[in-house]
C-alpha positions in Angstrom: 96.5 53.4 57.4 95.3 56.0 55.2 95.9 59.2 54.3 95.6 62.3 57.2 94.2 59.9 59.7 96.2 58.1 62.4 95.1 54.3 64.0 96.2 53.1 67.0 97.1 49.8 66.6 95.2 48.4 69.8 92.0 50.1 69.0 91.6 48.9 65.4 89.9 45.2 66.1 87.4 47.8 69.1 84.4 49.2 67.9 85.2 53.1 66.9 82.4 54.4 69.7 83.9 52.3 72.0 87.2 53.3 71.1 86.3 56.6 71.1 84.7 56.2 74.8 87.9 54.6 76.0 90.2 57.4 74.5 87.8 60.0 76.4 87.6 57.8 79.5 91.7 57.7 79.6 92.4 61.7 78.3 90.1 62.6 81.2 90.4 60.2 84.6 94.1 59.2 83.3 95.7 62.6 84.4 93.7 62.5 88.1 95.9 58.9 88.9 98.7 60.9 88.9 97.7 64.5 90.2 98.8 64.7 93.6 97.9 68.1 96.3 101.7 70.1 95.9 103.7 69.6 98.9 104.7 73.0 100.5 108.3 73.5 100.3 109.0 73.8 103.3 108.9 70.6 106.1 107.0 72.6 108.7 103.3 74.0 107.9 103.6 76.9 109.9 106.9 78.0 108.2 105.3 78.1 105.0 102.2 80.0 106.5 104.5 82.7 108.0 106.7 82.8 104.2 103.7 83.7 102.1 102.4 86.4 104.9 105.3 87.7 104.5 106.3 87.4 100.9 102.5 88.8 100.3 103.8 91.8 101.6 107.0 92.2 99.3 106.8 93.1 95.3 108.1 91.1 92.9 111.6 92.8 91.8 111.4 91.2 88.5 107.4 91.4 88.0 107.3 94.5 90.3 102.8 94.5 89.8 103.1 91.5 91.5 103.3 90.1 94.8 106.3 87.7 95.9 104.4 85.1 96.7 102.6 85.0 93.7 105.4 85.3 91.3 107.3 82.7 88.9 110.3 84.6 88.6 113.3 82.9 89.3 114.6 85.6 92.1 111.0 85.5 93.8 111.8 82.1 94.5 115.1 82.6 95.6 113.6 85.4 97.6 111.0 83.2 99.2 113.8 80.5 100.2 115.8 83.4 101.7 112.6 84.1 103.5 112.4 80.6 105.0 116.1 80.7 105.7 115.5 83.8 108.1 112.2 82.2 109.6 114.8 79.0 110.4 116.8 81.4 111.9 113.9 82.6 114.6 113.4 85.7 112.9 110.5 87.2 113.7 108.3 88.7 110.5 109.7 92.6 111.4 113.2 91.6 111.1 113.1 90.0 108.1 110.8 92.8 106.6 113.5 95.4 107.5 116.1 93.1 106.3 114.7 93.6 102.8 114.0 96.9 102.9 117.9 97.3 103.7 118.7 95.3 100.9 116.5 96.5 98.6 115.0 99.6 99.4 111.2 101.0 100.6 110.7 99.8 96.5 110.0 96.5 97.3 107.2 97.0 99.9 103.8 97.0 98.6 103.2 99.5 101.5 106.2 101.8 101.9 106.7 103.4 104.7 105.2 107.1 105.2 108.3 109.2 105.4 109.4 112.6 103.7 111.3 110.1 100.5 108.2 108.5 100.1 105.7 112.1 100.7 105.1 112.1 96.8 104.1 108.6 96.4 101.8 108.9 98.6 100.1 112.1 97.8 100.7 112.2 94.0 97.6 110.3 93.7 95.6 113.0 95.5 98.3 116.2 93.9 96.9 115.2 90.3 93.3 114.6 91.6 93.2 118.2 92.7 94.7 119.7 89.6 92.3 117.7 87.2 89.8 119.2 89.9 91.7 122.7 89.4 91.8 122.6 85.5 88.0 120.9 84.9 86.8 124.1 87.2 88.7 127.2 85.2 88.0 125.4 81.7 84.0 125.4 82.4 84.2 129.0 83.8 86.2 129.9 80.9 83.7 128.3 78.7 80.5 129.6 80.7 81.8 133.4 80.1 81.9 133.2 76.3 78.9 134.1 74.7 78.8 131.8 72.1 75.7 133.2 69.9 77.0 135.5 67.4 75.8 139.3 67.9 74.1 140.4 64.3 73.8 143.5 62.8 70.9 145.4 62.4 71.2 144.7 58.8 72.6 141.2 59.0 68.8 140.7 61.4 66.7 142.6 58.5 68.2 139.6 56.5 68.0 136.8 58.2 64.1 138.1 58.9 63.3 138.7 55.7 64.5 135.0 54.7 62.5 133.4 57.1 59.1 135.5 56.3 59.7 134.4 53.1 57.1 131.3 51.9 58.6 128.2 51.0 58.8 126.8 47.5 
């Protein structure tokens, strides 16, 4: 073996562009043998259909810019098995909506709820819209009613004419 290079010991006595083909051959098609679709988690199709409708609809209390059903965090997936717990149960998807609002709060809705706690949420969006609106318009009238050429004096105009009559150099 030498120095800052590695040999397999069942390649050596194989040509190295076979060798190489074969490594390629078994780094690419070697992984697809054992890749498999992911089985849903839970027995019955529909279940899992009704879960990640609902859970699309929930925030991620860890992530919170993220959707339950797309989260990694360990309490989304506690969350979603709760979710197929109540679906077991005969829940329908309302129940189960409301029984996370009441355990959580309007906060973990995507879509709260319009009602006078949740007023600024949603018309903050259009509150600041109108004052950017309201500042933009008094900063350009402000700007349009300066006169922003200097007035001269007579003398200071006798100057600055007498400077440009004169012939260049």
């Amino acid at each position: 073996m030498t120095a800052g290079r590695v040999v397999l010991p069942v390649l050596t006595r194989v040509p190295r562009p076979l060798a190489v083909l074969l490594t390629c051959f078994v780094l690419l098609f070697g992984g697809a043998a054992m890749a498999r679709e992911a089985a849903p988690m839970a027995a019955d199709v529909e279940v899992e259909k009704r879960m990640v409708a609902i859970s699309e609809e929930l925030r991620c209390l860890v992530c919170q810019n993220e959707s339950l059903a797309g989260s990694h965090a360990e309490l989304a997936q506690d969350l979603r098995r709760e979710i197929r717990a109540l679906i077991a149960q005969g829940k329908t998807d309302k129940e189960i909506l409301d029984f996370m609002v009441a355990r959580y709060g309007d906060f973990v809705r995507y879509r709260p709820p319009l009602k006078p706690s949740t007023w600024l949420l949603w018309g903050g969006p259009f509150l600041l819209l109108g004052g950017g609106i309201a500042a933009l318009i008094v900063f350009l009238r402000r700007r349009a009613g300066e006169n922003t050429s200097p007035q001269l004096s007579d003398e200071e105009r006798r100057r600055a004419e007498a400077l440009l009559d004169q012939p260049k150099p």
